[in-house]
C-alpha positions in Angstrom: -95.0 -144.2 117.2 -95.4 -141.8 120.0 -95.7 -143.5 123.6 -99.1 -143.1 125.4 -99.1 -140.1 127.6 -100.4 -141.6 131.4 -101.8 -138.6 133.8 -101.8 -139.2 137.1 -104.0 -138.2 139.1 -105.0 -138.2 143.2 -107.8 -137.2 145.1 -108.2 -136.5 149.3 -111.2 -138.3 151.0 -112.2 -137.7 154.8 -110.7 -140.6 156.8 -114.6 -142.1 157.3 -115.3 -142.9 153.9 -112.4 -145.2 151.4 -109.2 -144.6 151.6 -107.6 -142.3 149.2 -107.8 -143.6 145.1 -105.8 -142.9 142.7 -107.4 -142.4 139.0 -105.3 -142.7 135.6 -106.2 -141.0 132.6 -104.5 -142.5 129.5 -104.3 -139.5 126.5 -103.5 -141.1 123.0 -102.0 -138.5 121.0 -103.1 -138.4 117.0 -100.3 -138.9 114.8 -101.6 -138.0 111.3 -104.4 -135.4 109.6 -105.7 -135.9 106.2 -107.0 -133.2 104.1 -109.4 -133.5 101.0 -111.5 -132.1 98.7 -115.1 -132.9 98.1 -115.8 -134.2 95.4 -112.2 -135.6 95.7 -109.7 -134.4 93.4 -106.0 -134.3 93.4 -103.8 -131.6 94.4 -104.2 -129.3 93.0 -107.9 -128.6 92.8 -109.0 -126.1 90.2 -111.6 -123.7 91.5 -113.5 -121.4 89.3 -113.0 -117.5 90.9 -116.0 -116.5 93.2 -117.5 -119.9 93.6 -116.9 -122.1 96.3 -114.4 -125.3 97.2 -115.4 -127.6 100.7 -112.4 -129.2 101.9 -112.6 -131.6 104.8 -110.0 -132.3 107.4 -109.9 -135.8 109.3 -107.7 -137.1 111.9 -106.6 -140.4 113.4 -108.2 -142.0 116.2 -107.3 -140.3 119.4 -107.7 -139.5 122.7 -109.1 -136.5 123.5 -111.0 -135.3 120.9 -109.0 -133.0 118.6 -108.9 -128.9 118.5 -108.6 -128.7 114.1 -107.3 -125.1 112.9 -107.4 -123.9 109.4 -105.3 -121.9 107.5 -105.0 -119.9 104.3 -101.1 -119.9 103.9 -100.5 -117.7 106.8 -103.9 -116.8 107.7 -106.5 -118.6 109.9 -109.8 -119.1 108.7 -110.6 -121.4 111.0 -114.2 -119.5 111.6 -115.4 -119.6 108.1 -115.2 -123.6 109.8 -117.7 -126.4 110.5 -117.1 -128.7 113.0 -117.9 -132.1 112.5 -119.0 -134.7 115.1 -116.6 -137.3 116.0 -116.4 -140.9 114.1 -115.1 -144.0 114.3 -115.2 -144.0 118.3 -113.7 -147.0 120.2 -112.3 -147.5 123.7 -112.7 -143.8 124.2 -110.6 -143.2 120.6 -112.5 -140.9 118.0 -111.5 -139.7 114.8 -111.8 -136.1 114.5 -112.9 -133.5 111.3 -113.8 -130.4 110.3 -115.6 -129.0 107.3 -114.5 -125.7 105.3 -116.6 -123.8 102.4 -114.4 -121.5 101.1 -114.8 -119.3 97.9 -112.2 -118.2 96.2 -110.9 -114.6 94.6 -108.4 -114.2 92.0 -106.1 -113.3 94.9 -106.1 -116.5 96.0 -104.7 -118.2 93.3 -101.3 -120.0 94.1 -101.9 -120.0 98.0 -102.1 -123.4 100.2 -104.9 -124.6 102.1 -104.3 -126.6 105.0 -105.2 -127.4 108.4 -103.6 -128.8 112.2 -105.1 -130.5 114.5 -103.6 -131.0 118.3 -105.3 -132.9 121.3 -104.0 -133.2 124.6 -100.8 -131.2 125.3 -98.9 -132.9 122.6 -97.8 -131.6 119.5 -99.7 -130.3 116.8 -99.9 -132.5 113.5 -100.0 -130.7 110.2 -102.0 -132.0 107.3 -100.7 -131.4 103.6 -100.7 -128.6 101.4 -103.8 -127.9 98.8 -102.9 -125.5 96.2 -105.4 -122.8 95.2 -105.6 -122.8 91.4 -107.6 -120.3 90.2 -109.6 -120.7 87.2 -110.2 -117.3 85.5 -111.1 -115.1 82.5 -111.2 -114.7 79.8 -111.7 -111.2 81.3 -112.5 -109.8 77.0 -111.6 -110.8 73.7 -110.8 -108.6 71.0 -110.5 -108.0 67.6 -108.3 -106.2 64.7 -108.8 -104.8 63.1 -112.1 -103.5 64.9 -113.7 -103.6 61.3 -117.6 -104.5 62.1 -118.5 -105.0 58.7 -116.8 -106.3 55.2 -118.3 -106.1 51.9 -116.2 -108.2 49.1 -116.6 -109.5 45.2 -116.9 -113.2 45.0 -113.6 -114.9 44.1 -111.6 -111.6 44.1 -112.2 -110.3 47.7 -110.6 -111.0 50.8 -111.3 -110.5 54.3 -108.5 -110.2 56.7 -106.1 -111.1 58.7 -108.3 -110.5 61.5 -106.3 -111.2 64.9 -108.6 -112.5 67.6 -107.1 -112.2 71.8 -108.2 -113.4 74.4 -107.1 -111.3 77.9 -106.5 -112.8 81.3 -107.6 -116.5 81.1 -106.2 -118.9 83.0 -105.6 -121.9 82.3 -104.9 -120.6 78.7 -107.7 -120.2 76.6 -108.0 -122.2 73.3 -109.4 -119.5 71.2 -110.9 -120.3 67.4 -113.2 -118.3 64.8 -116.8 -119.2 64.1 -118.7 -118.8 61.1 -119.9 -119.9 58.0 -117.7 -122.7 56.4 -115.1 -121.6 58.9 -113.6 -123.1 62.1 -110.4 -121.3 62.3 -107.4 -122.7 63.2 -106.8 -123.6 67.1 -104.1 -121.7 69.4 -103.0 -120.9 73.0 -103.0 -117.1 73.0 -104.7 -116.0 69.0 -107.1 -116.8 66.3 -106.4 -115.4 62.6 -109.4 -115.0 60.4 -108.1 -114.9 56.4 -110.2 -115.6 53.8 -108.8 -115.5 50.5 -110.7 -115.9 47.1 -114.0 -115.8 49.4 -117.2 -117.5 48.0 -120.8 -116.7 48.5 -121.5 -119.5 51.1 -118.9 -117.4 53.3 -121.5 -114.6 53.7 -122.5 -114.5 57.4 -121.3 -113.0 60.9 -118.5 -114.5 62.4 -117.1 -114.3 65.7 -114.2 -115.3 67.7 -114.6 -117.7 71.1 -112.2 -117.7 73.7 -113.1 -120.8 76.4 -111.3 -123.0 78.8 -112.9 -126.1 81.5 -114.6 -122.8 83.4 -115.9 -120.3 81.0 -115.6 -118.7 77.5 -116.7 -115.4 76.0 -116.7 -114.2 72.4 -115.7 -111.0 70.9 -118.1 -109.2 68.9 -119.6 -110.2 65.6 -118.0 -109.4 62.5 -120.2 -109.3 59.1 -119.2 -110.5 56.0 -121.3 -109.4 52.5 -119.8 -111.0 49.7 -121.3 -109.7 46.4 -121.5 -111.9 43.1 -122.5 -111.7 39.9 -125.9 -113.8 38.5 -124.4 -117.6 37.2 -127.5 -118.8 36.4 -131.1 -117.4 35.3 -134.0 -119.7 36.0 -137.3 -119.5 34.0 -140.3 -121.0 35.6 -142.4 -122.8 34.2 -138.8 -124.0 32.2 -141.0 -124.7 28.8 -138.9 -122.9 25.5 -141.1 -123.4 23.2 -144.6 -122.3 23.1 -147.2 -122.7 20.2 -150.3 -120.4 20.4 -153.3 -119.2 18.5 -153.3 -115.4 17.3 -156.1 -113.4 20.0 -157.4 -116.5 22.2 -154.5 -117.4 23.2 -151.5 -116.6 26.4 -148.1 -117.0 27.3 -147.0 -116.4 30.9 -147.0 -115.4 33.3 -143.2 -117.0 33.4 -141.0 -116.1 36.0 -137.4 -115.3 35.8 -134.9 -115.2 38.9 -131.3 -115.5 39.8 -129.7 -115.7 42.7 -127.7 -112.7 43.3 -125.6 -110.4 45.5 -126.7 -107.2 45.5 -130.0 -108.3 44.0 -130.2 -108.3 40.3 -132.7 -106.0 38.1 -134.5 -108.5 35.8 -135.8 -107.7 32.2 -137.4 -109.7 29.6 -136.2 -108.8 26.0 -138.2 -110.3 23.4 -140.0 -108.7 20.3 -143.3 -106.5 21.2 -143.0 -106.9 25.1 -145.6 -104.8 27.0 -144.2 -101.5 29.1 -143.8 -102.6 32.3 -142.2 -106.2 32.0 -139.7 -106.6 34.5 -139.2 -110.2 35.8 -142.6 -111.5 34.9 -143.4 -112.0 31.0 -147.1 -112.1 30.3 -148.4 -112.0 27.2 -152.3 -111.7 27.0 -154.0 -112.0 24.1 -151.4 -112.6 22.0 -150.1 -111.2 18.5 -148.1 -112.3 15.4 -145.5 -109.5 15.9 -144.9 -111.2 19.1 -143.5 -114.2 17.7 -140.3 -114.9 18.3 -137.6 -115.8 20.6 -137.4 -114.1 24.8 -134.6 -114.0 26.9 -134.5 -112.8 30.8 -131.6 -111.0 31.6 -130.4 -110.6 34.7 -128.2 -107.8 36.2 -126.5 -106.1 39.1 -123.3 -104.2 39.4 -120.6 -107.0 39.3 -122.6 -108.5 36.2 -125.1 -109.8 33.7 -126.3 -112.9 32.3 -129.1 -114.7 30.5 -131.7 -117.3 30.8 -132.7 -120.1 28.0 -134.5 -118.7 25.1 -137.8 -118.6 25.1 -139.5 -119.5 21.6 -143.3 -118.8 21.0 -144.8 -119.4 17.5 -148.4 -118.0 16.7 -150.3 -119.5 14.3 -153.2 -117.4 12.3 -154.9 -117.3 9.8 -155.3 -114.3 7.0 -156.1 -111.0 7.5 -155.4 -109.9 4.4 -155.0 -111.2 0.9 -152.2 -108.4 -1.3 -152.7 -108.9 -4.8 -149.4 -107.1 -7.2 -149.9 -105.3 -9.5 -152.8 -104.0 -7.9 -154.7 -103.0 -10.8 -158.3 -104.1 -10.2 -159.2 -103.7 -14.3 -158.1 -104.8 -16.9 -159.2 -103.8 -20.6 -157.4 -106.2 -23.0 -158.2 -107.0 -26.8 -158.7 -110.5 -27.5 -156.1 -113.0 -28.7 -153.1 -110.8 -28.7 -153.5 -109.3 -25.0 -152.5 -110.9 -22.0 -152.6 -110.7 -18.3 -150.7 -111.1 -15.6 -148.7 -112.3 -14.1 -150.1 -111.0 -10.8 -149.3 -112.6 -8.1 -151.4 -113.1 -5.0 -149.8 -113.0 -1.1 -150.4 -113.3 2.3 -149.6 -113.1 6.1 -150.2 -116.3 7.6 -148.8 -119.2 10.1 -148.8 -122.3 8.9 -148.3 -120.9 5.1 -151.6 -120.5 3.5 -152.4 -122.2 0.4 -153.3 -119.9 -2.5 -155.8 -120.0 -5.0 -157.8 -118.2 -8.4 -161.2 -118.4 -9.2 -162.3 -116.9 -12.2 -164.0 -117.8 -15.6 -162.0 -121.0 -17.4 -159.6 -121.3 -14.3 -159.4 -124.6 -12.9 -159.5 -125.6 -9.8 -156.0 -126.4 -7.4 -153.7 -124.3 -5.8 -152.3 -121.4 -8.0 -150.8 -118.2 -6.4 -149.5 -116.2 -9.5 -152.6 -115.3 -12.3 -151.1 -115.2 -15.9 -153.5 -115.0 -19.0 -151.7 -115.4 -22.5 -153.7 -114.6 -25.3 -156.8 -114.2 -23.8 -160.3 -115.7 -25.0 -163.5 -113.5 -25.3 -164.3 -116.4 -22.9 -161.8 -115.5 -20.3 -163.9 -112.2 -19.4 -165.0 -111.8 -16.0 -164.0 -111.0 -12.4 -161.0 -113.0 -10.9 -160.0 -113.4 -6.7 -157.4 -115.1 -4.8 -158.3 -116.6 -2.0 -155.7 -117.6 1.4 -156.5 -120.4 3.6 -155.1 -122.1 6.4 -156.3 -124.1 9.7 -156.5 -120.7 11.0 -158.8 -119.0 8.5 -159.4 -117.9 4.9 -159.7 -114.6 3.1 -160.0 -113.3 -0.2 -158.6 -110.7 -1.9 -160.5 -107.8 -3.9 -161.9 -108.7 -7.5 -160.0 -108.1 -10.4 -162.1 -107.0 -13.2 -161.5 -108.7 -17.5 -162.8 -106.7 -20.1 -162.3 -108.4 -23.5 -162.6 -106.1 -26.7 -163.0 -108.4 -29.6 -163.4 -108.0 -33.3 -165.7 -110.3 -35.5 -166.8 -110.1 -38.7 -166.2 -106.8 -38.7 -168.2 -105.6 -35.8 -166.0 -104.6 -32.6 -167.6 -105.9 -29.4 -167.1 -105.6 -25.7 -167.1 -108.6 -23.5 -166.6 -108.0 -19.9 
């Protein structure tokens, strides 16, 4: 420990007043300075370039008060300074500081901070070294291939390798890719984007971040566009079978979509499908040639497919009653001529049920007339008739004439 430095000192009084004193002043030199950061931190502190770092430097108790320099390795700063008042006083002993603000430039980075501090004529005492690490960059990130936009066939395509950089960081940037499904692997100095076998939930932008404890920046967005084919055609309502009545009745509207990449042309195939259909089947009004089964198909240019089938049944009734032969007279001589048989159809849904009416024909279902040896008796007019839920019609009248012979006498019986 340094001894205390004693100053001597006289002083000359006229011979009338006290006799000449003697006055000692007693210097006590400071033997340490302490430097710091505030907030504290160890050496060395990490300062983000263009913003600011206070440092503090404090003394021991001494005697005078202290002069504090500050330096930038071999440059004083001592100006850009702030004195502080003195602390800790006792028995004339103070503790000394001083308060610097500096801010930083990439320059800086690698110089010392530090500061001195003397009072009295003794030495000067040296504090530490703080280290200026400068925290920097990423000054860009980049890309390549520089490719802004990628358009690729699920499960085929492939996007990449796309090499992502980041420039100038310190500390080293961690750099990764972003996007959809995708969080890249994690490096020092690169990021590789590779998608192989892509799928459609990889459609979206993705970019690359560089970042450290200060900052981070991205590079520019990429876009990816995969394309894929329809896998699935969905109806709505999902009904497949439908059961309506000839006229009053609808089916539809029924919507058909997919999900597709680019999107996919829809059409309805079906039997009698108005002009016009696209994904939308409506069928006002409806007809018995429209009866059948309806598909959507959906289509773009990596492919097709096809929905459930649609099955509509119409019911009706009969429109018209076809009789064959269709001879509507008959002239036949009694007992050896015959008629028939003639057999009696129709359009209808549920089947109709079929029946003659004419003279000595009993009642019950019968769809085929046959006369064998016909009776003067059986003369007359003779109709089918169709009927169902859905109606009944009958067909046109077939006309019996009967030539007979008896006792001689020919006779006409119609």
């Amino acid at each position: 420990m340094k001894p205390l430095c004693i100053h001597l000192q006289t002083q000359s009084v006229p011979s009338r007043h006290l006799p000449k004193r003697t006055f000692w002043i007693i210097t006590v030199p400071i033997t340490q300075v302490y430097i710091a950061t505030t907030p504290i931190d160890d050496n060395s502190p990490g300062i983000i370039v263009n913003r600011s770092k206070t440092f503090t430097c404090t003394t021991n108790a001494g005697r005078p008060s202290s002069k504090i320099q500050w330096y930038k390795s071999i440059d004083n700063i001592t100006s850009l300074a702030t004195p502080q008042p003195d602390t800790n006083c006792n028995n004339g002993k103070c503790r000394s500081s001083s308060e610097l603000t500096y801010t930083v430039t990439k320059s800086d980075d690698g110089k010392v901070i530090y500061c001195t501090a003397v009072n009295g004529k003794d030495p000067m005492v040296r504090s530490e070294n703080k280290t200026i690490v400068i925290w920097y960059g990423p000054s860009n990130v980049t890309i390549s291939p520089q490719t802004p936009t990628y358009t690729v066939n699920e499960s085929t395509g492939s996007v990449g390798a796309v090499t992502c950089q980041a420039h100038d960081c310190k500390p080293e940037c961690v750099v990764r890719w972003i996007g959809p499904t995708f969080t890249g692997d994690t490096s020092l100095t690169y990021s590789v984007l590779n998608l192989r076998n892509i799928l459609r939930n990889q459609t979206g932008n993705y970019f690359c971040r560089a970042a450290h404890q200060a900052w981070n920046k991205t590079s520019v967005y990429i876009s990816v566009i995969v394309n894929y084919r329809p896998t699935k055609v969905t109806i709505t309502p999902p009904n497949q079978v439908y059961t309506v009545r000839e006229t009053s009745d609808s089916v539809g509207p029924i919507n058909c979509t997919a999900d597709c990449k680019p999107e996919c042309t829809m059409a309805w195939n079906g039997p009698n499908i108005p002009d016009g259909t696209t994904s939308v089947l409506n069928l006002q009004n409806i007809e018995r040639n429209q009866a059948g089964d309806y598909q959507c198909m959906a289509t773009n240019i990596i492919g097709s497919e096809m929905s459930i089938i649609v099955n509509i049944t119409v019911m009706y009734g009969p429109k018209q009653v076809i009789i064959e032969p269709n001879t509507l007279i008959y002239t036949i001589t009694e007992t050896t001529g015959k008629i028939g048989p003639i057999t009696c159809t129709a359009g209808c849904n549920p089947n109709c049920s079929m029946s003659w009416t004419g003279p000595t024909i009993r009642s019950g279902a019968l769809s085929v007339l046959h006369l064998q040896n016909i009776d003067r008796n059986q003369a007359g007019s003779y109709m089918c008739t169709a009927t169902n839920n859905y109606g009944s019609k009958a067909s046109s009248s077939v006309s019996v004439i009967v030539e007979c012979e008896y006792q001689m006498y020919y006779c006409l019986i119609q």
